[in-house]
C-alpha positions as YAML, in Angstrom:
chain: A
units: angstrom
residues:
- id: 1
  name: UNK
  ca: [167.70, 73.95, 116.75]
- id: 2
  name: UNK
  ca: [165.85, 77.10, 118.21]
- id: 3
  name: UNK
  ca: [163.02, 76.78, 119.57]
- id: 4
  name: UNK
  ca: [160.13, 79.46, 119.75]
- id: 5
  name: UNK
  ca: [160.12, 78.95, 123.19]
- id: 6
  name: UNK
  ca: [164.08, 79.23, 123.18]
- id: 7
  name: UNK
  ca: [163.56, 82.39, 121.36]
- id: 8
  name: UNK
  ca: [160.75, 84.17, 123.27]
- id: 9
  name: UNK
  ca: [162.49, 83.73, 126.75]
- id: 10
  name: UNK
  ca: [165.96, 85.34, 125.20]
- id: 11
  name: UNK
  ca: [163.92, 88.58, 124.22]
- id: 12
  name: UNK
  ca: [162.50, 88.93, 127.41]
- id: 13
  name: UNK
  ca: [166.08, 88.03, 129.17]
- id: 14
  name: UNK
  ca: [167.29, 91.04, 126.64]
- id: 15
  name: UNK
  ca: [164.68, 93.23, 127.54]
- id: 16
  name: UNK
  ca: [165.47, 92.97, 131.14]
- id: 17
  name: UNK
  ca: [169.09, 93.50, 130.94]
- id: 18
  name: UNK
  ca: [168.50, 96.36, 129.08]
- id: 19
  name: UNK
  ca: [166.32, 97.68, 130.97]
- id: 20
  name: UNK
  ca: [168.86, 96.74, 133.90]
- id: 21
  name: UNK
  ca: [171.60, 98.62, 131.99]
- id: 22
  name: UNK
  ca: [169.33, 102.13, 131.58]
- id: 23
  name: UNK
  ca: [168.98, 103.02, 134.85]
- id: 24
  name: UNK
  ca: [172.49, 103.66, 135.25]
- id: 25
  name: UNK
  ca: [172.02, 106.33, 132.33]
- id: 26
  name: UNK
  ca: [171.46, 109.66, 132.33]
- id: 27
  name: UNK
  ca: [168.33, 111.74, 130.57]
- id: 28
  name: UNK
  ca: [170.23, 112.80, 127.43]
- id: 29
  name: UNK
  ca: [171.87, 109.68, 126.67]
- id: 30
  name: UNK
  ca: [168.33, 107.84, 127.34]
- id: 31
  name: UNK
  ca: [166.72, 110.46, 124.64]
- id: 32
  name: UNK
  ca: [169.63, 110.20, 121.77]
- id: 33
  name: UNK
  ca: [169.30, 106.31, 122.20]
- id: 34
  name: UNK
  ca: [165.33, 106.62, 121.54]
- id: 35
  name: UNK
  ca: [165.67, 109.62, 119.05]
- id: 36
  name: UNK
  ca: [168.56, 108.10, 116.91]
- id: 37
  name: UNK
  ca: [167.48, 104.20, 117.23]
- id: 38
  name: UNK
  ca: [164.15, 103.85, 118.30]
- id: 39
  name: UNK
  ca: [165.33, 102.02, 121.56]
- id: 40
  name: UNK
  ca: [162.31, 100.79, 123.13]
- id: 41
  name: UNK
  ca: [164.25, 100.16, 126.62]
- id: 42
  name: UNK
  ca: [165.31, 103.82, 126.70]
- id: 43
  name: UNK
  ca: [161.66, 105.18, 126.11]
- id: 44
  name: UNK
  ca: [160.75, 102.71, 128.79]
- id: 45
  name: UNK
  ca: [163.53, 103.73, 131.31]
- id: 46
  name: UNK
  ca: [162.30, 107.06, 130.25]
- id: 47
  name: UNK
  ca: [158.50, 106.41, 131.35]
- id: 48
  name: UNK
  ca: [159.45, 104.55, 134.21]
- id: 49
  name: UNK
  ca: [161.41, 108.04, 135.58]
- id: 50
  name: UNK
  ca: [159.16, 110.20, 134.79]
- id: 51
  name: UNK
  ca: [155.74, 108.90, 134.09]
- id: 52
  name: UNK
  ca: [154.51, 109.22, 137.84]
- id: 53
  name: UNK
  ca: [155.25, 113.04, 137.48]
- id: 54
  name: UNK
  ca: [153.42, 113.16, 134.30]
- id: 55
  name: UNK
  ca: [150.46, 111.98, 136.44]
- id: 56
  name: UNK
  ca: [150.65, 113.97, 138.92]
- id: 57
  name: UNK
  ca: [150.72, 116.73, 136.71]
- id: 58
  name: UNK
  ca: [147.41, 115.03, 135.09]
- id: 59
  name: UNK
  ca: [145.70, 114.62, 138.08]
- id: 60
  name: UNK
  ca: [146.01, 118.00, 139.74]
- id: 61
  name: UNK
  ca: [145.22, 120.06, 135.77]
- id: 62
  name: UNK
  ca: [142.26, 117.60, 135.04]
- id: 63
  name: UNK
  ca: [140.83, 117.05, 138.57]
- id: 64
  name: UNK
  ca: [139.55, 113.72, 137.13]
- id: 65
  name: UNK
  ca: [141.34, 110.44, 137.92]
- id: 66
  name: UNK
  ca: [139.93, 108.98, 134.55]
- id: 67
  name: UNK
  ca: [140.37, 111.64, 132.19]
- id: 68
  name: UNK
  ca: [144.23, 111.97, 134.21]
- id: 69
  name: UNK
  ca: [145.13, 108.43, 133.19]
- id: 70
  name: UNK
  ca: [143.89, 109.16, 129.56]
- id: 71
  name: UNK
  ca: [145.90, 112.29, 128.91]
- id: 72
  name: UNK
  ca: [148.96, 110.53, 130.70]
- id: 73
  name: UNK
  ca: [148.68, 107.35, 128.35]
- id: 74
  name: UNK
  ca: [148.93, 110.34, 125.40]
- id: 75
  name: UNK
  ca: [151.57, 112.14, 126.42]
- id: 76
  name: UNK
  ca: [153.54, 108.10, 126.60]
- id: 77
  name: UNK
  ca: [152.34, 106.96, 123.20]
- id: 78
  name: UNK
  ca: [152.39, 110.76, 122.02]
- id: 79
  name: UNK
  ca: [156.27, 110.47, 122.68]
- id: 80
  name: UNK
  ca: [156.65, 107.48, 120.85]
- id: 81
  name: UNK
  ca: [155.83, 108.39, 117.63]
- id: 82
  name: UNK
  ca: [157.58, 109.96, 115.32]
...
């Protein structure tokens, strides 16, 4: 019998071996994988590569740490919608 408990710790095993098995892949095959199945570990490999670039970007346009964070946190959930 599976437990909750049993079930909840083999997501988040999944979730980091995929997340494991993205780095490896390159920027197009990370985009197809989110565009054509919605895969949540590829938009996060995604974020994770370039998400401190996105702030940066934020940060020296906006001039305002706050309002930086905010349009960074967009362009993320932005991007994750269809």
């Amino acid at each position: 019998m599976t437990t909750y408990l049993d079930s909840s710790v083999h997501q988040q095993v999944a979730v980091l071996f995929d997340a494991g098995t993205m780095v490896s892949l390159g920027d197009g095959t990370l985009i197809e994988r989110f565009a054509t199945r919605r895969d949540e570990a590829a938009f996060a490999a995604l974020v994770e590569r370039y998400g401190p670039i996105v702030l940066r970007v934020c940060r020296a346009t906006l001039r305002d740490e706050h309002e930086a964070h905010d349009a960074c946190s967009g362009v993320a959930n932005g991007s994750s919608h269809d």
